[in-house]
C-alpha positions in Angstrom: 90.5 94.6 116.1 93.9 95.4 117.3 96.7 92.5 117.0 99.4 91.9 118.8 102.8 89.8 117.7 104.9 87.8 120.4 108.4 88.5 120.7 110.4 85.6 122.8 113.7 87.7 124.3 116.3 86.4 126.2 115.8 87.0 130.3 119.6 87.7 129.9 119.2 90.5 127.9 116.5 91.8 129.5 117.5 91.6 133.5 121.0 90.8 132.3 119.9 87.3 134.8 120.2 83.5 133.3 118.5 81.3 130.8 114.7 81.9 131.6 112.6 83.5 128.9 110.6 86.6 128.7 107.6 87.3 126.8 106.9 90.7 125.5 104.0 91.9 123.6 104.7 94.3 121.1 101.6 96.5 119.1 103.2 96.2 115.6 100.2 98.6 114.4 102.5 101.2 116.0 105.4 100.2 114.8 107.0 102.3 112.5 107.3 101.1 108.8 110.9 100.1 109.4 110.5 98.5 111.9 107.1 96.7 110.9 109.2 95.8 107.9 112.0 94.0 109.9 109.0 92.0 111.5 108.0 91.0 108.1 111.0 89.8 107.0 111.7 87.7 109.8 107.7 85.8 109.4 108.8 85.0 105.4 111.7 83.4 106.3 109.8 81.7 108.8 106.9 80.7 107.3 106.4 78.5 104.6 104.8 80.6 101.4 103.2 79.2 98.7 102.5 81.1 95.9 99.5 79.6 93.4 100.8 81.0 90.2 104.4 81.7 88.8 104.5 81.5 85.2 108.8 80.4 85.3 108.4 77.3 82.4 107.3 79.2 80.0 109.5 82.1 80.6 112.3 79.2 80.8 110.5 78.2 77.1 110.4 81.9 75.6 114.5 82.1 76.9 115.8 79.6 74.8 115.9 77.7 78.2 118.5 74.8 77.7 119.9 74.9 81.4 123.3 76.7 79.7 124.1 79.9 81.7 124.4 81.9 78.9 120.5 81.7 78.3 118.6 80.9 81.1 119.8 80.1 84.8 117.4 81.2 87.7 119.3 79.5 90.1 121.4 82.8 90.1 119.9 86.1 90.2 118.6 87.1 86.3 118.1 90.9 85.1 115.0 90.5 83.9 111.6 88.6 84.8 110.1 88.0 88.3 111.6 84.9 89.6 114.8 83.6 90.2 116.6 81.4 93.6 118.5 84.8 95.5 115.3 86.7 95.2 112.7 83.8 96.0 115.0 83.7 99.1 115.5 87.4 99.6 111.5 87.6 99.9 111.3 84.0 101.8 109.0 82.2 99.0 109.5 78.4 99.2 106.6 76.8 97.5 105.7 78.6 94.1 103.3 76.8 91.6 105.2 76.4 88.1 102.5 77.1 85.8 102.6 74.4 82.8 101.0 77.1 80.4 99.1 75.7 77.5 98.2 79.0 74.9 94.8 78.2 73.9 95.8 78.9 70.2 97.3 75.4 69.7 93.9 73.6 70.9 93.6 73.8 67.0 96.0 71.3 66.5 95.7 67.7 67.8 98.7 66.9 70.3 100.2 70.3 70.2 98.8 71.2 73.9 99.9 67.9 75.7 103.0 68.2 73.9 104.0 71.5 75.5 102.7 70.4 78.7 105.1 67.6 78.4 107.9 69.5 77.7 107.1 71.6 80.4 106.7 69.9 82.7 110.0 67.9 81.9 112.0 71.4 81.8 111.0 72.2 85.4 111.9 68.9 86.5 115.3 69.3 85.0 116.0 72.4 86.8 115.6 70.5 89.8 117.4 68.2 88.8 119.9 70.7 88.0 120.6 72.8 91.2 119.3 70.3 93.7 120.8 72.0 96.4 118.6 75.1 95.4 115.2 73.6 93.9 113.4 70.2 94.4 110.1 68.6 93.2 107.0 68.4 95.5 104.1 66.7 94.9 102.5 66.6 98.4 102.0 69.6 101.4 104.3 67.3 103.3 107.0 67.6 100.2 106.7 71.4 100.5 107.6 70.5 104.2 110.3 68.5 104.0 112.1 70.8 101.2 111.4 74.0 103.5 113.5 72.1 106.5 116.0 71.7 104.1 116.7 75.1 102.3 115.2 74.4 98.9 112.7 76.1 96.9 109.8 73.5 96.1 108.5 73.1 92.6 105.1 71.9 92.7 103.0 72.4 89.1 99.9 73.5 87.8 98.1 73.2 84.6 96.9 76.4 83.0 94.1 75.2 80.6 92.5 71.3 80.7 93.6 71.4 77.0 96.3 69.5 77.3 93.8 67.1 78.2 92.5 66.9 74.6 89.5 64.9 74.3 90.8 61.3 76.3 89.7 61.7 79.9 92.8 59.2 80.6 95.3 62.1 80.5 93.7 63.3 83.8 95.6 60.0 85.8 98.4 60.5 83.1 99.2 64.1 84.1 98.9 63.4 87.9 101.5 60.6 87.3 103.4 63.5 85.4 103.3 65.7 88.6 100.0 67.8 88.3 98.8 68.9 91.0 95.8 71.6 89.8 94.4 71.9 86.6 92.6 75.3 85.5 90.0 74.4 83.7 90.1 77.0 80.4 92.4 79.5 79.6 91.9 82.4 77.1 89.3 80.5 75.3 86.4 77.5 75.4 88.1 74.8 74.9 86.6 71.2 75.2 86.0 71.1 79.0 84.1 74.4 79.1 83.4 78.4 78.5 86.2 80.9 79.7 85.2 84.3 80.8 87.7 86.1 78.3 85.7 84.0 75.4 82.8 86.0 74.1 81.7 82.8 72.7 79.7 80.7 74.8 80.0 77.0 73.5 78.1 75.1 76.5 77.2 78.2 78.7 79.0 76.5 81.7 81.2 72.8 81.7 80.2 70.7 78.6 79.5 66.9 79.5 83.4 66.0 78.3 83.7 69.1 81.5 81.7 67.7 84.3 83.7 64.0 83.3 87.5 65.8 83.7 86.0 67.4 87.3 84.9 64.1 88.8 87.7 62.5 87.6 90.2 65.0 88.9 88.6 64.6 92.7 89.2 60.6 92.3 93.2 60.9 91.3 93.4 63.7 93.4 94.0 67.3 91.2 92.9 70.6 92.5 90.1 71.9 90.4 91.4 75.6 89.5 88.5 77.8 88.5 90.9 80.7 87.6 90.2 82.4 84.0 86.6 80.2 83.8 83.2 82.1 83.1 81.0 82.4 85.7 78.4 79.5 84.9 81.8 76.9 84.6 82.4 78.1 87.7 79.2 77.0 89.5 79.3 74.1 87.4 82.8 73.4 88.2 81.7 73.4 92.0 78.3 71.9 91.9 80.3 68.8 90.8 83.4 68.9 92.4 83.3 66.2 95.7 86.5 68.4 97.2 87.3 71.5 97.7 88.5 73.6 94.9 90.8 76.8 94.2 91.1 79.8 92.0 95.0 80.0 91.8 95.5 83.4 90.7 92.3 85.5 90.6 91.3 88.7 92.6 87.8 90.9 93.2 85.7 91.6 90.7 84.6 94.4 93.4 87.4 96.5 92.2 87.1 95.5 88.6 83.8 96.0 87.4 83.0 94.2 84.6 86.0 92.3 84.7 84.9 88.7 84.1 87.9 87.0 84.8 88.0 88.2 88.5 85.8 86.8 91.4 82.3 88.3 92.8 81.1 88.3 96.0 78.8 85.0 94.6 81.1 83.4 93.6 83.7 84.3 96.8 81.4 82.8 98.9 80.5 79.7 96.4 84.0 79.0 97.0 84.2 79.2 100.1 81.5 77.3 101.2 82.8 74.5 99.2 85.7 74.8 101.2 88.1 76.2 98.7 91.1 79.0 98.6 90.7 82.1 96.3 94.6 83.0 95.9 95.2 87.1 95.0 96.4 87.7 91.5 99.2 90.7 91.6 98.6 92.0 88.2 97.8 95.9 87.5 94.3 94.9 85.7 93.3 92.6 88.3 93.7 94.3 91.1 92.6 98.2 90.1 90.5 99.1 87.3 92.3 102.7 87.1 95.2 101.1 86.5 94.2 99.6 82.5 93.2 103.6 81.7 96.5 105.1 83.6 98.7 103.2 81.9 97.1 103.4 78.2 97.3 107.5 78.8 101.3 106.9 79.7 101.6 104.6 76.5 100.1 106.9 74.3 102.0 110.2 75.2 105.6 108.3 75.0 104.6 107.0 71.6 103.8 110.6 70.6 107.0 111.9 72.4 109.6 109.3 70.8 107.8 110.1 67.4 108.0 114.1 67.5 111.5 114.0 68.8 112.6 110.9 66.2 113.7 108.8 68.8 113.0 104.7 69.5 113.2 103.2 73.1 116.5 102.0 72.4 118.0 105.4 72.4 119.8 106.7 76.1 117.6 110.0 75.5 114.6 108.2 75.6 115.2 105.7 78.1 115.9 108.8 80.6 112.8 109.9 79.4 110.7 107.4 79.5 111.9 106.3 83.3 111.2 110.3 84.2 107.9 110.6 82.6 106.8 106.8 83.8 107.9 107.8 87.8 106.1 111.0 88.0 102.6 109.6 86.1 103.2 106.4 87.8 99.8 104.4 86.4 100.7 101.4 89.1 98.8 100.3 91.9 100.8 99.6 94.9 101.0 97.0 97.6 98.3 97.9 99.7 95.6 97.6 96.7 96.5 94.0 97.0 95.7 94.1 100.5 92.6 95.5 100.0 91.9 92.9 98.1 92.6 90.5 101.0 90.6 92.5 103.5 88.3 92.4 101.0 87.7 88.2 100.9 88.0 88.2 104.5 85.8 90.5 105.3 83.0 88.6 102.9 83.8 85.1 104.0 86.4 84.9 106.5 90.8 84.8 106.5 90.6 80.4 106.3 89.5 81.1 102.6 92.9 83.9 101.0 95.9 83.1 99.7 98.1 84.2 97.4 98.7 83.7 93.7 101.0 86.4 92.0 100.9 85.4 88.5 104.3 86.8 88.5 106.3 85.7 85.0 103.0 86.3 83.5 101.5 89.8 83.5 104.0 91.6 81.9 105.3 94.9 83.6 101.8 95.7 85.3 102.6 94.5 88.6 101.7 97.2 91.4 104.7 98.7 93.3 106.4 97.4 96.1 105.5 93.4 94.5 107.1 93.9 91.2 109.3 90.3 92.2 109.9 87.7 94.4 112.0 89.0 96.8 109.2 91.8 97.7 106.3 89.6 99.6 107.3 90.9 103.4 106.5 94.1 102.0 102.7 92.7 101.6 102.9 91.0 104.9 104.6 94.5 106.5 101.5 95.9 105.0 98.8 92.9 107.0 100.5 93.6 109.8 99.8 97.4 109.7 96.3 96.7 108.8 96.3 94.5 112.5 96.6 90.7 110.9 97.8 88.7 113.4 100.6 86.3 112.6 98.7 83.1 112.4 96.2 84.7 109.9 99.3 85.7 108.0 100.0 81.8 108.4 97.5 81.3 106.8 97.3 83.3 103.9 101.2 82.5 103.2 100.1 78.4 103.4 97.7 76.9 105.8 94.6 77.7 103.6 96.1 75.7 100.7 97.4 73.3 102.5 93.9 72.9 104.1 92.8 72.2 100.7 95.5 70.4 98.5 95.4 67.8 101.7 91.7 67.7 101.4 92.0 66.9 97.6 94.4 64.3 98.4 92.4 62.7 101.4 89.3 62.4 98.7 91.0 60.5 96.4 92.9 58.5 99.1 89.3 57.5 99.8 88.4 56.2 96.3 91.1 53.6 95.9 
């Protein structure tokens, strides 16, 4: 279906007459790109966008981050990783989800993982507190709100891995008061809550009973369940328990990933949204395109065998030159619009109210597909809907509306159980 975008125009510009207002509707499917673009631009700024998944605290950790500007200040643009203030601005994202990362290697060692989430958490409130002209805490959708109005990038966080929950069910309250908003349930590995689809070990085929305590406990103080990076029988578990709706913060369509656990199939697309929940679209190269893992690994190996017969490291000017030439014109990257096939692809199964967006950015490397390789790049995803005929509320609610829908919900539920 063709969709058509409002633009409100001055009558004085138009019949050069006074203040009244004229519609006119414009067919951005024939726009050109340019133009389309422009369009784009102007609904980021707009709009509020919340990304589910940016992986900044423990980029900030891996940095040396100490809030000096020698080591690590993304409140001014940085040369390296995904996020920082100008281009957060530049690509009009307000609301991104600092992911308090928990490595599933320290669930060896008793208070390592709450710990780090501690610390975390503690180093994305200080940036805050930092640049609080440029970043502020939210803990709420009205938060988000309230900081949009006023220029600032909101910082809501996001557990990656119940880990840090160790084994007292306590330090589910304890890590709302902290600031939590989601939880994702595993990471890399089963840990005590439940199986993980990159584990080939399968502890409890599903949530253990330590699990299905955490989920009910997290719907009565009012923390998203994230079903991100669980196995497929946590999952069902996860949401034949949960009272509220849930979300997978940065996954994407097993459709185009075969045999790719760690994405979403069509079950479990629509087990999530009949619960009500949000599926948000992971960025990364092997999530979104199953060429891309076999592309890339052919690149790899033929500049390993080039630096090696011509005795020459990365670091040398040679090779760099090289190395970009070779990389451009085998370019192993999926590009914006295999992301938005993966949107077309959940709302085409089960509707637009149940899409969103979680990049992962800061955390999948250099696989991230071009045309979204930062944060300044998102209207060049929404230039892309709006090609594909998206009208601008379904773009709405992609960008926000559908987590909004649900983090309320979450909050409404526990409201309920005080």
């Amino acid at each position: 279906m063709r969709r058509y975008f409002t633009l409100v125009i001055a009558s004085s510009l138009v019949f050069g007459c006074s203040s009244r207002e004229a519609e006119v509707t414009v067919d951005y499917t024939k726009m050109s790109d340019e133009q389309r673009l422009e369009v784009a631009k102007e609904i980021a700024h707009e709009t509020i966008m919340v990304d589910g998944h940016v992986d900044l605290p423990y980029r900030m950790k891996v940095g040396g981050f100490t809030l000096q500007r020698e080591v690590l200040d993304v409140s001014v643009r940085t040369p390296d990783g995904n996020f920082d203030f100008p281009r957060a601005k530049e690509g009009g994202l307000d609301a991104p989800f600092m992911s308090i990362y928990i490595p599933a290697g320290l669930q060896q060692k008793a208070g390592s993982s709450k710990g780090l989430a501690d610390s975390l958490i503690l180093m994305t409130e200080r940036l805050a507190e930092t640049f609080p002209d440029k970043f502020a805490m939210a803990y709420s959708p009205a938060d988000v709100e309230r900081n949009f109005a006023e220029g600032k990038v909101s910082l809501p966080m996001g557990m990656e891995n119940g880990s840090a929950l160790e084994d007292d069910i306590s330090n589910v309250e304890y890590f709302h008061g902290r600031g939590i908003r989601y939880i994702t349930l595993t990471h890399g590995k089963a840990n005590l809550i439940g199986d993980s689809s990159y584990d080939t070990v399968r502890l409890y085929n599903g949530l253990s009973e330590y699990g299905e305590q955490v989920v009910a406990e997290m719907n009565r103080v009012g923390i998203m369940v994230d079903v991100s990076h669980v196995s497929d029988e946590t999952f069902k578990d996860a949401l034949a328990i949960t009272k509220a709706p849930a979300i997978a913060s940065h996954s994407s369509v097993r459709a185009f990933t075969p045999g790719f656990e760690r994405n979403m199939n069509d079950e479990l697309i629509q087990a999530l949204a009949k619960n009500g929940g949000v599926m948000m679209i992971n960025f990364g190269g092997t999530f979104i395109d199953s060429a891309y893992a076999a592309g890339s690994t052919a690149v790899r190996e033929h500049l390993v065998n080039w630096l090696a017969e011509n005795n020459l490291s990365r670091r040398d000017s040679a090779a760099q030159a090289y190395i970009s030439e070779y990389t451009a014109a085998n370019n192993p990257f999926p590009t914006v619009q295999r992301v938005a096939d993966h949107i077309d692809y959940v709302k085409n199964l089960v509707g637009i109210d149940y899409v969103g967006l979680g990049s992962d950015f800061d955390g999948v490397g250099d696989t991230l597909p071009t045309g979204l390789k930062d944060v300044s790049m998102y209207p060049n995803l929404i230039a892309e809907l709006l090609k594909r005929g998206y009208s601008r509320e379904e773009i709405e609610k992609i960008c926000y509306k559908n987590v909004f829908r649900v983090w309320q919900a979450v909050e409404d539920y526990a409201a309920g159980q005080k």
